[in-house]
C-alpha positions as CSV (number, residue, x, y, z in Angstrom):
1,X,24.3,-32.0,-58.4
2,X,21.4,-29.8,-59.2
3,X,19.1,-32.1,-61.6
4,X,17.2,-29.4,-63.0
5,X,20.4,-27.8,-64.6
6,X,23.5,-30.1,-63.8
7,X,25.1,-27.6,-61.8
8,X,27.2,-28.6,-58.4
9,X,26.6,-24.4,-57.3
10,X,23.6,-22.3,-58.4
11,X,23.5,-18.7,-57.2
12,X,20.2,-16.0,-58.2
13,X,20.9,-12.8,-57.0
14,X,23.0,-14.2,-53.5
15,X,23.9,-10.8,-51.6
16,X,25.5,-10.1,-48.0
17,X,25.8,-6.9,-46.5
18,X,27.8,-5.9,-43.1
19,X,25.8,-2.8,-42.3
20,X,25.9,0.4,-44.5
21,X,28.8,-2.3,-46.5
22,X,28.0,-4.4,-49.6
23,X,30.2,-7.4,-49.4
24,X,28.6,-9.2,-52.1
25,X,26.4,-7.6,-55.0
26,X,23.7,-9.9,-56.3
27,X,25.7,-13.4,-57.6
28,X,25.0,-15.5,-60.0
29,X,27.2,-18.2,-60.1
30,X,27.3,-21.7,-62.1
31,X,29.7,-24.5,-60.5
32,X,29.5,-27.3,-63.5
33,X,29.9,-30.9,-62.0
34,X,34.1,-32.3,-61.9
35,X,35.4,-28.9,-63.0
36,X,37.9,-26.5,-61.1
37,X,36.3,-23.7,-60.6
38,X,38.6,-20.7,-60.1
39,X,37.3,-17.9,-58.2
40,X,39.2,-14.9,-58.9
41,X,40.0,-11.4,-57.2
42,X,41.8,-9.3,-55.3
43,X,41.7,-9.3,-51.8
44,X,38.9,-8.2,-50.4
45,X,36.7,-9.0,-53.2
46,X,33.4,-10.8,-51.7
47,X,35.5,-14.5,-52.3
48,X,35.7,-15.7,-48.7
49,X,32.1,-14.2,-48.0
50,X,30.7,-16.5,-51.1
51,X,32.2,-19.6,-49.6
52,X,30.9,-19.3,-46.1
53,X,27.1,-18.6,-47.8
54,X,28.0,-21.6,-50.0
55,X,28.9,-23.2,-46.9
56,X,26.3,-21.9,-44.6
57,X,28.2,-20.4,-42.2
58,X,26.4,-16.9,-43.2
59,X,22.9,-16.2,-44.4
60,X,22.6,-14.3,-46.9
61,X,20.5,-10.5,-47.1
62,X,19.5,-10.8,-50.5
63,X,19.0,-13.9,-53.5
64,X,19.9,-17.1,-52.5
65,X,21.6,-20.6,-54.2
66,X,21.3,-24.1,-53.7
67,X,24.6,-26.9,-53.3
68,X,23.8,-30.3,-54.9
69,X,20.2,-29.0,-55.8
70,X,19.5,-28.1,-52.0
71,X,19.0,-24.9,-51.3
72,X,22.1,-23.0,-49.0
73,X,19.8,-21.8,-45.8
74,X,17.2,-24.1,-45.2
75,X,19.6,-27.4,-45.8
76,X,23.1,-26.8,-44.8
77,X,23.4,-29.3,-42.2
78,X,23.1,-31.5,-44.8
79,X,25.3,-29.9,-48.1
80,X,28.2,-29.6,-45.4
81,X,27.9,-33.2,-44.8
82,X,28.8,-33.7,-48.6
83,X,31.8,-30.8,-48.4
84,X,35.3,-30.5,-47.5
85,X,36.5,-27.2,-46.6
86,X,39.9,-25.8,-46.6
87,X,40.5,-22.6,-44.8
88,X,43.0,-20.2,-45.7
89,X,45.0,-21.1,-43.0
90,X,44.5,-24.2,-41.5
91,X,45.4,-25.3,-37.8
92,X,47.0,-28.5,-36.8
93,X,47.5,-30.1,-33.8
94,X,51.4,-29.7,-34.2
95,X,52.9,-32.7,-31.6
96,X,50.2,-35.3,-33.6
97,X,51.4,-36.8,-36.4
98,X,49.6,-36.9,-39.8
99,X,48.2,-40.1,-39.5
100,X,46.7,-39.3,-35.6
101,X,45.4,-36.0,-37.0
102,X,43.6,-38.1,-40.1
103,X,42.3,-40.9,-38.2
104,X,40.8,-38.4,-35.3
105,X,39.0,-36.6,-38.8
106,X,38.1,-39.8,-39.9
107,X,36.8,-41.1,-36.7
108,X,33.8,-38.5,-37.0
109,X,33.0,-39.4,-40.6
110,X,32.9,-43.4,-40.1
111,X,31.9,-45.8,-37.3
112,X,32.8,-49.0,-39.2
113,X,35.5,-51.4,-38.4
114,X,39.0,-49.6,-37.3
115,X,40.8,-51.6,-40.2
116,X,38.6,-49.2,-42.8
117,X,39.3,-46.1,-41.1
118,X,43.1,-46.9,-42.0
119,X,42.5,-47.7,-45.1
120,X,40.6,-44.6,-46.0
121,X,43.6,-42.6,-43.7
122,X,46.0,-44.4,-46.4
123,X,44.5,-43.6,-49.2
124,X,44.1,-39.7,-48.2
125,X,47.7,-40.0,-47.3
126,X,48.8,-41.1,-50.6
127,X,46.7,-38.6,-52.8
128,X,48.9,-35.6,-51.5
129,X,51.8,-37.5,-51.3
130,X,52.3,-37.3,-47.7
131,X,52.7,-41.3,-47.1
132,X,55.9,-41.1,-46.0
133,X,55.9,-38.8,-43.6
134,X,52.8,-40.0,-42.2
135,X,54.3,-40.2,-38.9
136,X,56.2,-37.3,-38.1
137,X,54.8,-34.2,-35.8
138,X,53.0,-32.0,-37.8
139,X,55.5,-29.2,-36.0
140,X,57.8,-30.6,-38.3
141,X,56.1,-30.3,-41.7
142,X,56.9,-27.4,-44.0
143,X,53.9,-24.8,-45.2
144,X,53.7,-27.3,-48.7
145,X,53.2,-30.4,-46.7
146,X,50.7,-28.1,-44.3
147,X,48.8,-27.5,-46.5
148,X,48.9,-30.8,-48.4
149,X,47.7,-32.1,-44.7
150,X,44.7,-29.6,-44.9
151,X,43.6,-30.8,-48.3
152,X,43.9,-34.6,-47.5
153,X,41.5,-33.9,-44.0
154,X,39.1,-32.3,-46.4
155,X,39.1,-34.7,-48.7
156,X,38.8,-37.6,-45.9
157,X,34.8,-38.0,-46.2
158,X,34.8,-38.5,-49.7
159,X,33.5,-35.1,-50.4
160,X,31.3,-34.3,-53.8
161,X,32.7,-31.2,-53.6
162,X,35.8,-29.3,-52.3
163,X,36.1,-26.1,-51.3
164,X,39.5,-24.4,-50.9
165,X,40.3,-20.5,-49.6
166,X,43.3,-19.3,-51.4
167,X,45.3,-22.9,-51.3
168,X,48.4,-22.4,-52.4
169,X,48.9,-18.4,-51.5
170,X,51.1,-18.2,-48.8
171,X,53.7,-21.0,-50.4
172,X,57.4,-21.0,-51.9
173,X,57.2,-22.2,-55.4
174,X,57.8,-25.5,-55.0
175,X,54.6,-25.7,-52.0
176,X,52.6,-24.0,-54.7
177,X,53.7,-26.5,-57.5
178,X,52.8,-29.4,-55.1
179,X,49.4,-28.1,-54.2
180,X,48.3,-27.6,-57.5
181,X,49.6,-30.9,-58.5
182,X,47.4,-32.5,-55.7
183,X,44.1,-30.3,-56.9
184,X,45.2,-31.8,-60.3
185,X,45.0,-35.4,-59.2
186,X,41.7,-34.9,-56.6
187,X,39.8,-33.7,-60.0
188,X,38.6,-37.4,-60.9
189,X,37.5,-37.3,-57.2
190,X,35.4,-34.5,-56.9
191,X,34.3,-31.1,-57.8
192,X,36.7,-28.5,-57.0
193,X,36.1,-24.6,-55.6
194,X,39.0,-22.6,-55.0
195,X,39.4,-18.8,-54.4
196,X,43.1,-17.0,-55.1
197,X,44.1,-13.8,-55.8
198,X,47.4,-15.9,-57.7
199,X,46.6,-15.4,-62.0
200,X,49.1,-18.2,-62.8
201,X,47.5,-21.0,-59.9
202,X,44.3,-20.2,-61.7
203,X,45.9,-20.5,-65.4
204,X,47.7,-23.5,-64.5
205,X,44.2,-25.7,-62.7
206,X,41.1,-24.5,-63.7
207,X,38.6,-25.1,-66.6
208,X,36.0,-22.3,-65.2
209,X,36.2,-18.8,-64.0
210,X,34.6,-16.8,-62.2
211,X,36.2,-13.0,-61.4
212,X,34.7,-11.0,-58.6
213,X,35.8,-7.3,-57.7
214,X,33.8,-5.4,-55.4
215,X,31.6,-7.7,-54.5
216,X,30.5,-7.7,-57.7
217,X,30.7,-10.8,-60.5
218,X,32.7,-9.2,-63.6
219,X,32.8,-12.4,-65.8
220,X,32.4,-16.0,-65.5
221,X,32.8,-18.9,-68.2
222,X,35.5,-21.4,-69.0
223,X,38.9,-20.5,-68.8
224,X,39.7,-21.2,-72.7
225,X,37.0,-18.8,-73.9
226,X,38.4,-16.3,-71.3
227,X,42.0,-16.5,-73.0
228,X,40.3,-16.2,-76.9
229,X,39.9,-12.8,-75.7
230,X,37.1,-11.3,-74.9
231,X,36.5,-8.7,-78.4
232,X,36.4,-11.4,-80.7
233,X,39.3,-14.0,-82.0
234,X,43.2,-12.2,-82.8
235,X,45.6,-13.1,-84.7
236,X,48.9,-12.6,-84.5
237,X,51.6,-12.0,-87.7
238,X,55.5,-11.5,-87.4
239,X,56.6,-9.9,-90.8
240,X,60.0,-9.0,-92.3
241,X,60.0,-6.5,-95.4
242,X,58.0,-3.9,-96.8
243,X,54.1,-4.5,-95.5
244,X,53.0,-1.1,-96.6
245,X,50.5,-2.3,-99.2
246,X,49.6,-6.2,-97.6
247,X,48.6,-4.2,-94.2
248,X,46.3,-1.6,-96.7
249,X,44.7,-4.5,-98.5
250,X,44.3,-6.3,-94.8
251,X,42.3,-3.6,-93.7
252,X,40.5,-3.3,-96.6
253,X,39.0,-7.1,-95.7
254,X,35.5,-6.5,-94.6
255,X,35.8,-9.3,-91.5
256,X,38.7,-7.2,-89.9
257,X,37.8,-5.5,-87.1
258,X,41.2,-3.3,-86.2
259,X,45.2,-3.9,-86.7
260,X,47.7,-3.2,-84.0
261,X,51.1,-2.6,-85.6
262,X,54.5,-2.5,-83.5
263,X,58.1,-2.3,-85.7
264,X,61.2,-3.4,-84.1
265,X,64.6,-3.8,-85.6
266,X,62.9,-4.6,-89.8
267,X,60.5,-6.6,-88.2
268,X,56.6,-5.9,-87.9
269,X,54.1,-7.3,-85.6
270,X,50.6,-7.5,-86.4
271,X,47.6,-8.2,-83.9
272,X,44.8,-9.0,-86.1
273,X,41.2,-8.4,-84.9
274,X,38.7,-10.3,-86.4
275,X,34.8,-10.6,-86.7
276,X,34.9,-13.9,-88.9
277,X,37.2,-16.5,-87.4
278,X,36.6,-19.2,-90.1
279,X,37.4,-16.7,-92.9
280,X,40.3,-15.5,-91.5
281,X,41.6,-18.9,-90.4
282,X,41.6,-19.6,-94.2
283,X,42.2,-16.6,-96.0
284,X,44.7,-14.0,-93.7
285,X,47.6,-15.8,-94.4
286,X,46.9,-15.7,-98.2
287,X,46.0,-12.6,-98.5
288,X,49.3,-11.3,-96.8
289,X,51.2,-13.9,-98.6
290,X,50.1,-12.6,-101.9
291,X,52.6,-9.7,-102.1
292,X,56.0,-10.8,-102.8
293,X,57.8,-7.8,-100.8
294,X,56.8,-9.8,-97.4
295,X,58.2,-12.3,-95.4
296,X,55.9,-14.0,-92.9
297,X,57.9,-15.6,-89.9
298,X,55.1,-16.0,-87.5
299,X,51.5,-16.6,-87.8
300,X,48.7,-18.1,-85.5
301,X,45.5,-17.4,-83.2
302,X,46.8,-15.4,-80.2
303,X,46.3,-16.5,-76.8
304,X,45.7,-13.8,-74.1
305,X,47.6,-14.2,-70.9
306,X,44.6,-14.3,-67.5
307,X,46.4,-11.5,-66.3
308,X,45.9,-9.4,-69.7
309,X,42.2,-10.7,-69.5
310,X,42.2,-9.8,-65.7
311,X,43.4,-6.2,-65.8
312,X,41.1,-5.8,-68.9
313,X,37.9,-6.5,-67.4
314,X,38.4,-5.1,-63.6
315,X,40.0,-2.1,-64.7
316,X,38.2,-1.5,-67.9
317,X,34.6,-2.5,-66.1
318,X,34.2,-5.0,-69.1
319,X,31.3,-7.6,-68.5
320,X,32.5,-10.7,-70.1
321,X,29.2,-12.9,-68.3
């Protein structure tokens, strides 16, 4: 961690440019320490290109960051040592078993007594739930338990901090759901990177956000402030009656920013903004309550959806940072 501003990642400016193209566009990222940190974006965005920087694996043309307070050129050698890195597609040895394939990883990480390199190969083995099939081919394993492997070698040197390319992207449902489950459970562990192009992998995981289009960094914060919306709090009313006069004096309210009204079947929806969330927490309802001729059936904050949020802000060239 960074001690001068108790950041894991810390990004001024970091560019990389292939020629005449601009894969990355002057980043400034913040990794806080334990989080998951989603990095969001279609393919082709600049996410692959910001881990291998992160990672040294590329130097930069422009800006520059430090990992763990060290800075991303001059000390990589020694940031990797503290890293585990899954690829996007990792390759396995396929006629070794799980265990074999962990204890050859291991091997390069610890020169202590043989009984603590199984130990440590146990442990990995039971944090993505691969214990019992420690000893079968890794021809054998489906794309889930793959990439379960994958996570469990990177996670083998007790890393400070993981970094994962699109984990869970080219998995059935049920490889997904066990991926996510395992980036879950390695939270307590370590800090946690991963890039996807997959809205609900990032819902479902992360507390942070960062979304990247172009090369470029569109908006970054935590996830819950992302879904609050990004024009101020909303709320949403489901009405039954006559709301003619109850929407006039809404509006009238000098904290209400706009109303978006749908009608369906006798019943009106209401999408409330607001510029006064504490006034509106406490008085909206009353105020709608006090004519007689409505009916409220619903009422409460809304809660985008990321992909609302998403589409918003890279089609709509919003800066939420």
């Amino acid at each position: 961690m960074d001690p001068s501003n108790g950041m894991v990642i810390h990004t001024e400016g970091l560019s990389k440019s292939f020629g005449q193209v601009h894969a990355l566009r002057s980043l400034s990222l913040r990794v806080p320490q334990h989080s998951i940190f989603g990095f969001l974006g279609p393919n082709g965005a600049g996410k692959t290109t910001t881990m291998k920087l992160l990672l040294g694996l590329m130097r930069p043309t422009g800006g520059g960051g430090t990992v763990f307070g060290q800075d991303i050129v001059r000390n990589s050698v020694a940031i990797r040592s503290r890293i585990g890195y899954l690829p996007q597609q990792p390759r396995f040895a396929d006629e070794m078993s799980a265990r074999e394939t962990l204890r050859l990883a291991a091997g390069f990480f610890f020169r202590g007594p043989r009984p603590q390199i199984e130990e440590r190969v146990g442990e990995v083995l039971d944090l993505v739930g691969l214990r019992d099939k420690a000893d079968r081919p890794v021809s054998g394993f489906s794309g889930g338990e793959r990439q379960r492997l994958g996570l469990a070698l990177a996670q083998v040197n007790y890393p400070d901090l993981l970094i994962l390319d699109e984990p869970a992207a080219a998995l059935d449902p049920i490889g997904r759901h066990d991926v996510l489950e395992v980036m879950e459970r390695l939270r307590k562990h370590t800090t946690i990177v991963f890039s996807t192009h997959l809205l609900d992998d990032v819902q479902q995981v992360s507390d942070t956000v960062a979304i990247l289009n172009h090369g470029e960094l569109l908006a970054q914060g935590p996830i819950e402030e992302l879904l609050a919306g990004g024009d101020g709090p909303v709320y949403a009313l489901s009405l039954r009656g006559d709301a003619r006069s109850a929407l006039a004096r809404v509006r009238a309210l000098p904290w209400v920013s706009h109303i978006r009204e749908v009608e369906h079947n006798g019943h009106v929806a209401w999408e409330v903004g607001v510029t006064d969330d504490q006034a509106a927490e406490s008085q909206l309802l009353r105020e709608v309550l006090a004519d007689e001729t409505v009916a409220v059936t619903g009422f409460g904050r809304k809660r985008f959806e990321l992909e609302e949020i998403f589409m918003s802000i890279v089609e709509g060239g919003k800066d939420g940072r």
